[in-house]
Structures are given as C-alpha cells and as structure tokens.
N, C-alpha and C positions, 0 to 999 in steps of 0.2 A: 809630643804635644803636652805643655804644662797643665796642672789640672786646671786651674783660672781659665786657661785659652778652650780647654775641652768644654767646660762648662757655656761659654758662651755661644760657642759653634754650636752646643746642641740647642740652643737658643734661634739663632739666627736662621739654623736648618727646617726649623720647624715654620718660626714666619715664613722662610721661603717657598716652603710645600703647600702654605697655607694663603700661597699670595699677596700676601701684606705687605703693607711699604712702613708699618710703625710697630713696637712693640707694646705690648699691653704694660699696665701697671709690674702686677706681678711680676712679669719677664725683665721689668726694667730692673727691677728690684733685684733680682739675680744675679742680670749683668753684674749691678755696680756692687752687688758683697764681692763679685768673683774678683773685682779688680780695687776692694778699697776704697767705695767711693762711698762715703756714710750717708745713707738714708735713715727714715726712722725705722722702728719695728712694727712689722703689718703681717697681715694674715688676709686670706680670702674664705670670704663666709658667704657659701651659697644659699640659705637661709634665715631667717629673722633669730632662730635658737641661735644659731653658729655664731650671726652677727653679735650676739649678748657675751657669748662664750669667751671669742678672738678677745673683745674687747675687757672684756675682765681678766683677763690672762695679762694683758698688753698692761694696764692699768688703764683709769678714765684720768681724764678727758681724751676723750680719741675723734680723729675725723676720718670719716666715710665717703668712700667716692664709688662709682659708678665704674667696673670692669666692662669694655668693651670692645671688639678691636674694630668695631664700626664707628665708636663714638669718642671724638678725640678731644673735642672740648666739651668738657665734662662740667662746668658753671652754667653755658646757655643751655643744657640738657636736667638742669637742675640736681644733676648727676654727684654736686658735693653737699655735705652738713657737716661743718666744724661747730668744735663744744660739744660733742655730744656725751652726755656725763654720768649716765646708768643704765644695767640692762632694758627697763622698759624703753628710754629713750634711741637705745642701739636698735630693738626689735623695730618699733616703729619707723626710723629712720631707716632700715632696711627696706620695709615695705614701701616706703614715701620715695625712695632711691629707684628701685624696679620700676615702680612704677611711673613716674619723671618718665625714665627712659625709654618704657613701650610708649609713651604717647609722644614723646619727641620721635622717633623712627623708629617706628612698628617693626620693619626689618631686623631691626639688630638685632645683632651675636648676644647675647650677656652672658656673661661668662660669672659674675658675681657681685659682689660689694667688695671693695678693699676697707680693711679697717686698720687705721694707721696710729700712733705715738702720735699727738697732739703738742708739736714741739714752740717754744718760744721766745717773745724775748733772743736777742743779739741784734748785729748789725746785716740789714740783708743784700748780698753779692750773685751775683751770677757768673756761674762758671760753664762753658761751652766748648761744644766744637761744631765747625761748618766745614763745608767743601764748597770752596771755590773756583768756579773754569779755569782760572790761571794758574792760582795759586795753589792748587790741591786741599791737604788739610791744615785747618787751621785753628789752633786753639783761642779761648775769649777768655775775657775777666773785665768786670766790673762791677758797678750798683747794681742791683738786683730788683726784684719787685717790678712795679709801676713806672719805678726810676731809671731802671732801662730803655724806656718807652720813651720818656719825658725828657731824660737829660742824656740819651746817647753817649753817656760817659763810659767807653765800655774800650778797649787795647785789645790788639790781634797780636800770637805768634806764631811761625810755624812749628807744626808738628811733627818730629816728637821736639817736645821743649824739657829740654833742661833743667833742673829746681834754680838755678841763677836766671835761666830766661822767667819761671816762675813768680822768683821774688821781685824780678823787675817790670814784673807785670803789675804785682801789688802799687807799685809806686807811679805806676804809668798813670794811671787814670788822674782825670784836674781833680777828684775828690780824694785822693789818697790820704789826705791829711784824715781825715776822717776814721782812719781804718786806724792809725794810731792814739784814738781817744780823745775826744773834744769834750769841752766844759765838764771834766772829772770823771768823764766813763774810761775804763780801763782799754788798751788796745787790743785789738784782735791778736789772735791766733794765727800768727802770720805763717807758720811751716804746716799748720793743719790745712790750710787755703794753699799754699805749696806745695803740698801732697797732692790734692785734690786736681789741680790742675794739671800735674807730670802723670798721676792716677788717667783721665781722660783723655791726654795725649798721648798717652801707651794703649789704651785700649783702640784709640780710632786706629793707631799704627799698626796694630796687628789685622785691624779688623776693616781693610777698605770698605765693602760694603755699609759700613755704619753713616749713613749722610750728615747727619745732626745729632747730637748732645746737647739739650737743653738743662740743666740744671738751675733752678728758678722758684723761688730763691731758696739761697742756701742762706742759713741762718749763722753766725759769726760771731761768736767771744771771744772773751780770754782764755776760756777752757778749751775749745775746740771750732769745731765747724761741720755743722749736718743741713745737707739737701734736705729740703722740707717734697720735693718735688721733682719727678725725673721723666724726660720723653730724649727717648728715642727714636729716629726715621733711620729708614734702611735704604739701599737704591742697589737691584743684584745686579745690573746691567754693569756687562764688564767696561775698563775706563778706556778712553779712546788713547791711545799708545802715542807718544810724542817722539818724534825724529831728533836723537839729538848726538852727534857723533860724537866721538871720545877728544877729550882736550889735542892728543896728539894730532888727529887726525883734521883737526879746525885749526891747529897750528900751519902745519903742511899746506894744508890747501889755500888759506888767508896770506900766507907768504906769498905765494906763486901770483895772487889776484895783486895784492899791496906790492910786491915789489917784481914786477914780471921780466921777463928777459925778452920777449913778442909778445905784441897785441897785436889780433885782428880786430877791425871796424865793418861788421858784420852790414851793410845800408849805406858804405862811403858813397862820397858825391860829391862835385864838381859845382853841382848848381848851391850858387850861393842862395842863405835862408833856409836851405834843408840842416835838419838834423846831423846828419851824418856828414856835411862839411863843417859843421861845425864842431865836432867832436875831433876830426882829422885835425884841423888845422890849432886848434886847442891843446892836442896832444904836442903838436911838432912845433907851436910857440911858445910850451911851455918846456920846452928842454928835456923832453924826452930823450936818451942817449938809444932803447934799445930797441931791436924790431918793431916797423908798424907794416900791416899787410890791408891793403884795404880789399873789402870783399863788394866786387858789384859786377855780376853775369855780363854786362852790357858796355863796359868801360875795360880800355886796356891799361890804364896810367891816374891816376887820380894823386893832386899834388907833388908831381914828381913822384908817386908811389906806384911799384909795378901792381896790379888790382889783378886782382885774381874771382874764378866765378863760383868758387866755393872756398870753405874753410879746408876742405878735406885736398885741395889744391896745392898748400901751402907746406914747403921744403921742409923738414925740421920741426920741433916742439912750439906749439905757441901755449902761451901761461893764462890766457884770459882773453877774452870773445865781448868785445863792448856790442848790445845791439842796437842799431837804428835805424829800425823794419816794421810798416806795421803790425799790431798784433797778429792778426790772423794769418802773415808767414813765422809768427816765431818758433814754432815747434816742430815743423820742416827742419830751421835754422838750426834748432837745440840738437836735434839729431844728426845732424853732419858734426854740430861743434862736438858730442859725445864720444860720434864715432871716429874723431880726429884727436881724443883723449887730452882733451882743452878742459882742466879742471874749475876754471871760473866763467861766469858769465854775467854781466852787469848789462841790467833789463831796461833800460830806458823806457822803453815804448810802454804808454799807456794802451787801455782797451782793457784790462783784466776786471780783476775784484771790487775795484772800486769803482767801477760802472755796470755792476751785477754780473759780469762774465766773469763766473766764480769756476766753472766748467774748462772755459779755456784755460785758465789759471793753472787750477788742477794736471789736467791735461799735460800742459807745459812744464809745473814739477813732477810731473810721476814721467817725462820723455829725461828729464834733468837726474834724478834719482836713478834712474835707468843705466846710465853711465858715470854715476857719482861727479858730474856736475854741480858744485855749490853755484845758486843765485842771490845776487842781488840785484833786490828790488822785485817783480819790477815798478814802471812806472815811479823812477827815479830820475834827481837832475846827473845821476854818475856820481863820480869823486873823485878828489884829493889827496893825492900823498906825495909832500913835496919833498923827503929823502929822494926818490924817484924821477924825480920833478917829473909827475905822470899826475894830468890834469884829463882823467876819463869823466868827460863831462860836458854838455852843451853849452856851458856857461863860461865867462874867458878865465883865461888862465889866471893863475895864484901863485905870488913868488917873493912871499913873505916867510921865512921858516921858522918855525919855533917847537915847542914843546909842546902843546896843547892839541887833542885830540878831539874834534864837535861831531857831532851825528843828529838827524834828524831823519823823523818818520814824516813829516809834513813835506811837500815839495818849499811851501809855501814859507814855513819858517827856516826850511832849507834855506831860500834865497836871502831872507832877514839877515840870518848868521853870518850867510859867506857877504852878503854888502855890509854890515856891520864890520867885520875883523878886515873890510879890507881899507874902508873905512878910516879906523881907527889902527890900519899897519898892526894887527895882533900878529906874533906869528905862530903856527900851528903846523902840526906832522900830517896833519888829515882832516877833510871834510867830508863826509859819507853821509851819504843820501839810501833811506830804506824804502821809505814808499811803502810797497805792502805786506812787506817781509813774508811772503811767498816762504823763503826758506834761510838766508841769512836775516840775524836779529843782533841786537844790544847785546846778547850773549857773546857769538861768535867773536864781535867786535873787543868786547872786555877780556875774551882766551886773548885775542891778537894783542893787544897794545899793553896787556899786562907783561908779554915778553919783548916788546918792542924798544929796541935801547932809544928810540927816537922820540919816546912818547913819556911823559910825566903827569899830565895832568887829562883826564877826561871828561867831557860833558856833553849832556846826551839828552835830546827831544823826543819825548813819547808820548805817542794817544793812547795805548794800550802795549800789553806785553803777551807775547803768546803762551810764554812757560815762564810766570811770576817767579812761580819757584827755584828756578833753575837760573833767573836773573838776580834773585835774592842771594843764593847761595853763592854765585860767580863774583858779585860784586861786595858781599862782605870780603870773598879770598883777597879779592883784586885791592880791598883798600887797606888792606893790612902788608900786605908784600910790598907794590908799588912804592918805591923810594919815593921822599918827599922831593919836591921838584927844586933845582936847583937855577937862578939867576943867568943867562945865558944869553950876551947880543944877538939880535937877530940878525938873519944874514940873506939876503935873494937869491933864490936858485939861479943857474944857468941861462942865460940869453941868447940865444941865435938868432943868426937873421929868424925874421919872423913874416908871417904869412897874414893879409889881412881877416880878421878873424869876427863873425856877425855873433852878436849876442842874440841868443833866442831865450827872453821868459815867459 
C-alpha cells in the first residue's frame, strides 16, 4: 500500500471505529495533503494560548472554526470567525467559538478550534465527488460559492477522470468563459484545477467508501488553486453488487434470443383476442422460417402447430421461450424453460414491478439466474428482428427491413415507435421492448447490435438506466467502433400465406 493510501485508511479506519459517516476538519485536511489537494495551512488549538500560538505561526489574518464530529455546519452553530487578526482577538475568538457550540448542542464531541490561512481573492470553483445509484462515482466542476446554489452551472464525469476528461470539464460549464479572464483579469490556473480534480477522482477510486467530496470553494488564479474548504461523508455499507456478465457471454446468449433456430410460445391459444394467439400467429405471418412449438397442457394442435404441455416436452434445442401466461404461473414456467436449457425468455406478461409485485419479480429472476436464463422484459410488447423475420410480439407483424435498431423501456412509447416507422415505411433490424428490465437492458442490447452486421444505427427510449455506468462505458465503445451507416434500399421480409392475426394494445 502507497504511503498517500496508508495514510488515508488510517483515517477512514478511525471514523469507522468511531461510527461517523463525516470526517472532521483536521481529518479532511490530511486526506487531501495525502492526495495533493491544496488546502490552506491549519492547526488545532484546544485552548485560547494555542488558538494565539497556531495562528502566529500560520501568520494573521486567519479564520477559525468550530472542530466537531457532532457539528457539521459550523455558521448556524456560530462555529466560524474570519478576519481574525491578533493573538488577543485569536484567544477570544476561541472562547466565543467553544462556547457558540456548547449552547448550540450541549452534547457535542469538541474536539477543538481549527485555525486556518485566511486565503483570498481569485475566481471561486467547486470541485466534487458524489455517488450516484446508477452511475457509481462521479466527479464535479463548476462556480463555486453561493453560485453553485443559484446558477447550477456545475458538469459531471465519471470517475476516475482523466486530466483531458478534466480540462473538458473546465470548458463544460455555460461560464467557462469566465475562468479565462474577463474585463482584464488574468485567466485561471487551468492545470492547477486539473490536478485538483484527477487529485479527487484518484482518491474516491481508491477509496469506495468515501460518499462525497465537497470542496467549496476553492479559490482560482493565475498562480494556482487552493480549497478554502473541505467535507468529507463516508458510507461503510458494502455497495450492492450488479449482475453484469462478460461481453462474450451477452454475445452468445442475445444471438440465440435475436436470431433463434426454435421458439416456444409458452400460453399458445386458439382463442382469438388471447395474447398467446396473438403472438403465434404474428410469428408465422411474419415469416418465420424456423421451429415454433406452442406450449398449452390442454390443446393438442394450436395453428396447425403440434402443442405440447410443457417446454420440457419438446424434441431437440429450443433458443427462446416467449411468455403468455399470467404472472403468477411464470416461475413454475421459468423452471421447466431452465431445466430444458432455453437460454432466453421474453416476459410479456404484466403483474411484476411495476404494480408493486417487486417479490414476484425477484423470485422469477433468481428461478431465471438459477439456470442462466437471460430475460426480457418483463411486462413487455415482445420484439423484432426482421434478418429473422421473427416478430416475437403481440402486436402485428413488421416487414420493413433496414438498418436501424429502436428500443423502448415504455410499453407506451413502444407502440408510438413501432406505428410511427411503420407509418412512415422506416426500415429497421429490430424493435425491443424492455418494460422492467428485470434483467436484459440497453447495455446487453448495445454488446448485441455493436457486432450485428444487420445493424448501423441505434436509438433507444429510457426512463432510467440500472447500471449508468456500465451504459456510459458500453455506449462510448459502441459509438466509436460502429461503422458509420451506409445508404441501403429497403426490402420486406418473407410473405407466407398468412393467418388472420388480432392486434392487442
């Protein structure tokens, strides 16, 4: 371990023994010598002599604040005095400091008075990290002060960031111009505030625990760049582990779902207006060439299809298991399709998540994960993939082909998209419906059609992203490799006699 990392850990080790979820003044202060992040020079003076001492050492003008790890804002606790500018005024300010503090919460730890370098003058920036549920860590940059507050002019990157991701942070904000000198002031210190921010994003990276980095403000010249101000939050709770399998392994199994050799139709039916005739006769009018099986306990023949009463019935390999069953048999269903080694499964059926049955949801992927099972959806309209001409989906067939790949998490904007391109004759390789992404996402989607020779262009509908990060990092790869899309008539898949086929929205 580097000494910088040793130092901090015996930092963090201490909060954590100590139960705190923030670091005190002093502690912050440590951190950031350990890692290059310029503060001023401070001292702790547990006495009114010390407080005179620190601060003639330090030189005056110095400001005084309130150590406590009970007491986090330190202005309503009257906890700060800037300007203070001799030892009589350090001694008293000392006493005036203590005692603020016992009458704001009698309780408190005080640990001391910080006495700090009374720094000034520059341009004032804030520089940050947060943790995001999506997105993990995330580094900040902008105005600083009040003006953070007021004009939210502030740019996010991920962590760790690079000095090029840094210096295009500088530029990101709508003030930027600012930072290069207006009406004759000279421009900042643009690689000291580059430091400062790859400084912050090395430190969160080594050190998950750390929740937040507030630096605020940090003061900005031509000569350099010093935090006037530092808080730390901690959070030891380990991070909840994200399921995310390896590129090859979302390759392989997204083939077998996208381009299948057998489907079963897990709820086929006869009776027209059910789901599951609708999904049969959608597949087989939309030119399906290869195995369909339909699954119904009760039926011998469904569409001229031999029907079978389970998955686990059927002859040979099937690539994907469409369901249209209600919720409450789907995890019965998940387990035959597991134990029939059916790697895909497209969830149609509503009832989960997004009607609070978060349990059955669950349930349904840990029976799916069980047998490495990928889902989609559920609570999806199905999809589209017309190389395949395979129209897994209650809605009618599609048989317009092109280059373009849509996806939606909305059912709702689902159906926009697909009556808009058919509409307006787009043609497109795929239309994918997520619904709750249970377990397939935007991720898995961008491994697949980044190797897909079918696919050139993709656009994608989202309310939320479950692992931001890992959609962030997949979709820069994916828009740098993807060839640029080439000019191509469009062409309609395959016709067969066709089957009369009821639209269900």
């Amino acid at each position: 371990m580097s000494d910088r990392r040793a130092t901090v850990r015996a930092v963090l080790d201490q909060v954590k023994a100590e139960g705190r979820t923030a670091l005190t003044a002093p502690e912050c202060k440590k951190v950031c010598d350990a890692y290059a992040i310029p503060l001023p020079k401070e001292g702790l003076a547990t006495s009114a002599a010390e407080a005179a001492k620190i601060a003639a050492d330090i030189g005056y003008p110095v400001v005084m604040k309130i150590v406590s790890p009970d007491i986090l804002h330190k202005t309503e606790a009257g906890g700060v005095f800037v300007g203070v500018a001799d030892d009589a005024a350090a001694q008293a300010g000392f006493e005036s400091i203590i005692a603020n503090a016992k009458a704001y919460k009698s309780s408190a730890k005080l640990d001391g008075v910080q006495i700090q370098q009374m720094v000034s003058g520059g341009q004032e920036v804030i520089v940050g990290a947060v943790t995001d549920p999506s997105f993990g860590k995330l580094v900040a940059f902008g105005l600083g002060g009040i003006l953070v507050e007021v004009l939210k002019d502030v740019t996010f990157r991920l962590a760790p960031a690079t000095r090029a991701d840094a210096l295009a942070m500088l530029d990101g904000i709508k003030a930027a111009e600012i930072l290069n000198g207006v009406r004759g002031a000279k421009p900042v210190d643009r690689d000291a505030l580059a430091k400062i921010i790859v400084n912050v994003s090395e430190l969160t990276g080594d050190f998950p625990e750390i929740n937040e980095i507030d630096l605020n403000p940090i003061l900005a010249d031509s000569e350099g760049a010093t935090a006037v101000d530092a808080l730390v939050s901690v959070d030891f709770a380990p991070p909840k582990e994200v399921y995310r399998p390896s590129q090859a392994e979302i390759v392989t199994a997204m083939n077998r779902i996208m381009n299948p050799k057998a489907v079963a139709v897990i709820g086929a039916s006869d009776s027209e207006g059910k789901i599951g005739n609708s999904v049969m006769k959608n597949i087989i009018n939309g030119g399906y060439a290869g195995e369909l099986y339909p699954i119904n306990p009760k039926a011998d023949e469904i569409l001229g299809k031999k029907a079978h009463k389970s998955v686990k019935d059927i002859p040979g390999e099937v690539d994907v298991a469409v369901f249209a069953v209600p919720a409450k048999f789907c995890v019965a269903a998940m387990e035959e399709v597991g134990q029939k080694g059916i790697p895909g499964a497209i969830m149609i059926p509503s009832g989960f998540a997004e009607v609070g049955e978060t349990a059955l949801q669950d349930e349904l992927l840990a029976m799916a994960r069980k047998y490495d099972v990928r889902i989609m959806g559920p609570n999806i309209y199905g999809f589209y993939y017309t190389p395949a001409n395979l129209c897994a989906t209650f809605c009618t067939p599609y048989d317009v082909k092109g280059k373009a790949a849509l996806s939606s998490q909305s059912g709702g904007v689902g159906m926009s998209i697909i009556g808009f391109s058919r509409s307006t004759k787009m043609g497109v390789s795929a239309i994918v419906g997520l619904g709750n992404k249970s377990d397939l996402d935007e991720d898995d989607l961008l491994v697949f059609f980044e190797q897909d020779p079918n696919t050139e262009v993709m656009a994608m509908h989202a309310e939320d992203l479950k692992d931001g990060r890992s959609f962030a990092e997949v979709a820069k790869r994916v828009s740098k490799n993807k060839q640029a899309p080439k000019r191509q008539p469009h062409t309609r898949a395959r016709s067969p006699a066709t089957i009369k086929s009821t639209t269900i929205s």
